[in-house]
C-alpha positions in Angstrom: 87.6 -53.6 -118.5 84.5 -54.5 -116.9 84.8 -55.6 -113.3 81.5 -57.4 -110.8 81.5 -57.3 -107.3 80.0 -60.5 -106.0 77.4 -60.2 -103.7 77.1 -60.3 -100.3 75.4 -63.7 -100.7 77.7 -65.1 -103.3 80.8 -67.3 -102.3 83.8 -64.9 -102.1 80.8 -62.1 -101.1 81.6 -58.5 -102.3 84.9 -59.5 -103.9 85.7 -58.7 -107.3 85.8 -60.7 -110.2 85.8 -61.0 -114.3 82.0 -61.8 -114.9 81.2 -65.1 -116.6 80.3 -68.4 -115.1 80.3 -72.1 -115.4 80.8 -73.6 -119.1 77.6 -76.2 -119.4 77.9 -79.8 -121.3 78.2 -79.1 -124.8 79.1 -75.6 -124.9 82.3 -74.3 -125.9 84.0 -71.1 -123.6 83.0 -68.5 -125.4 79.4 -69.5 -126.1 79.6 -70.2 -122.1 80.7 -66.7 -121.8 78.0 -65.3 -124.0 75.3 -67.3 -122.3 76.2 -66.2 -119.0 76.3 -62.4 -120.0 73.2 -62.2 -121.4 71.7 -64.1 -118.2 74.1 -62.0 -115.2 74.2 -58.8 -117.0 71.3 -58.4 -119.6 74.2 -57.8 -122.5 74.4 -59.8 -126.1 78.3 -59.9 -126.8 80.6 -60.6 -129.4 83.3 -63.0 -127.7 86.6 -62.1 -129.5 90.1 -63.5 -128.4 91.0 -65.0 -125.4 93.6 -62.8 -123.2 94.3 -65.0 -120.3 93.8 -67.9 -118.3 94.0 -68.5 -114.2 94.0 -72.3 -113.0 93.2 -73.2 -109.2 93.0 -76.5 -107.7 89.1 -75.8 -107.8 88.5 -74.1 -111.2 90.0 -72.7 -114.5 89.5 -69.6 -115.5 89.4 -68.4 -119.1 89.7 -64.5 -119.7 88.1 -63.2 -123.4 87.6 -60.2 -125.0 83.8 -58.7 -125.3 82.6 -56.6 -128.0 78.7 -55.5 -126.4 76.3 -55.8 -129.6 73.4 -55.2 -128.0 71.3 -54.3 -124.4 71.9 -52.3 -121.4 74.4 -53.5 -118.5 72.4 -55.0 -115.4 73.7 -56.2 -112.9 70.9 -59.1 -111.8 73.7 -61.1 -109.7 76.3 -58.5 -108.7 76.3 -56.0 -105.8 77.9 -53.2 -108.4 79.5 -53.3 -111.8 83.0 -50.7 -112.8 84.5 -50.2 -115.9 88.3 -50.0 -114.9 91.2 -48.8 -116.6 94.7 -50.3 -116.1 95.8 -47.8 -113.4 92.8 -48.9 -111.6 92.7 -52.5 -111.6 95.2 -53.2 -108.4 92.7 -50.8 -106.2 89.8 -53.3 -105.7 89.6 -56.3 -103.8 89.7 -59.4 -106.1 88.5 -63.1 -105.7 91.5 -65.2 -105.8 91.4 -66.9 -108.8 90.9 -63.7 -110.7 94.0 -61.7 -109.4 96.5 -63.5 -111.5 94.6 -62.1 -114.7 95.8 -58.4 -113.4 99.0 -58.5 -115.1 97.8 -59.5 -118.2 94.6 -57.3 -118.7 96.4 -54.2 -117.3 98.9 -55.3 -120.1 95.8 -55.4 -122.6 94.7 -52.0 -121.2 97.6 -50.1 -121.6 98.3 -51.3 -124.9 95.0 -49.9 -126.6 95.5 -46.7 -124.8 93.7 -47.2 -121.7 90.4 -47.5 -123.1 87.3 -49.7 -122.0 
């Protein structure tokens, strides 16, 4: 699973979250998600099926598998970028609204074997 680490300018600076962003008027989730990869992290993805979802009183958060089709990751926003595995996941410090999402990727994780 890919983790960000916000920056130190970022609200939440240097805490760790699922990268994505804000869904604009008119765009689904996953063409959201897509949007925002390829502007954050220099990546075209394939969005596959959504894993999880994390409410707040300020925002909802939707959690989707990513297929990379094409680029290199860059991390344009983010302080530093990990790809974890599901014994990793509890070790980093996460924003709030991403640390319910945990249980479920490390879930995800473990059932294909561990892999990224």
């Amino acid at each position: 699973m890919l983790a960000a680490r916000r920056s130190a300018s970022m609200r939440e600076p240097l805490k760790w979250e699922f990268p994505g962003g804000k869904i604009e008027q008119g765009e689904s989730a996953a063409d959201a998600l897509a949007r925002e990869l390829l502007e954050e992290l220099c990546v075209e993805v394939e969005v596959g099926p959504p894993l999880g979802t994390s409410e707040t009183p300020e925002l909802e958060l939707r959690l989707f598998s990513c297929r990379i089709r094409s680029g290199a990751l860059l991390a344009r926003e983010h302080a530093e970028l990990r790809w974890l595995g599901a014994h990793e996941l509890r070790s980093l410090d996460w924003a709030p609204a991403d640390v319910p999402l945990l249980e479920c990727v490390a879930r995800v994780l473990t059932e294909a074997g561990g892999q990224r």
